[in-house]
C-alpha positions, 0 to 999 in steps of 0.5 A: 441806082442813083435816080433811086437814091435821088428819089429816097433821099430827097423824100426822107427829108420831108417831115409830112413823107414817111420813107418805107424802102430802106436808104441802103442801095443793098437792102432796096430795089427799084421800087420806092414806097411811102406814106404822105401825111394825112392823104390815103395813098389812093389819094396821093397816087391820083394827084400825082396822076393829075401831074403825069407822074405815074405811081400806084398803091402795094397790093398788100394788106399795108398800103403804100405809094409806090413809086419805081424811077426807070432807065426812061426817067431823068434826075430832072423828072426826079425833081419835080417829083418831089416838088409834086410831092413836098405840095402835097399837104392835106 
């Protein structure tokens, strides 16, 4: 959960980053979706790819960035997700 967290709330503080999964640990999981400003999530998915971050887009009618932190990742690989995404600028 805390890497979720970590990943969440550093994302919410982003004005060009639009959180879709709820802050509350009760009403989200271990998946993490969100829009970036101006940038298709397909678009958003690929750069982050191009980093070794690996994500994908919801197969759903909305679509998102889908992120989902793991047992296998670090507070630090967190970090530079974030500094990967706050350089996202279209």
């Amino acid at each position: 959960y805390e890497l979720n967290q970590q990943l969440k709330q550093g994302l919410a503080a982003m004005p060009h980053v639009t959180l879709h999964t709820p802050m509350s640990q009760d009403l989200s999981a271990g998946i993490v979706c969100l829009e970036v400003a101006g940038l298709a999530p397909r678009t958003v998915v690929e750069k982050l790819r191009q980093r070794n971050i690996v994500g994908s887009v919801t197969p759903y009618a909305a679509k998102y960035v889908r992120l989902a932190p793991s047992l296998v990742n670090s507070s630090e690989e967190i970090e530079m997700t974030l500094r990967e995404i706050k350089n996202l600028r279209t």
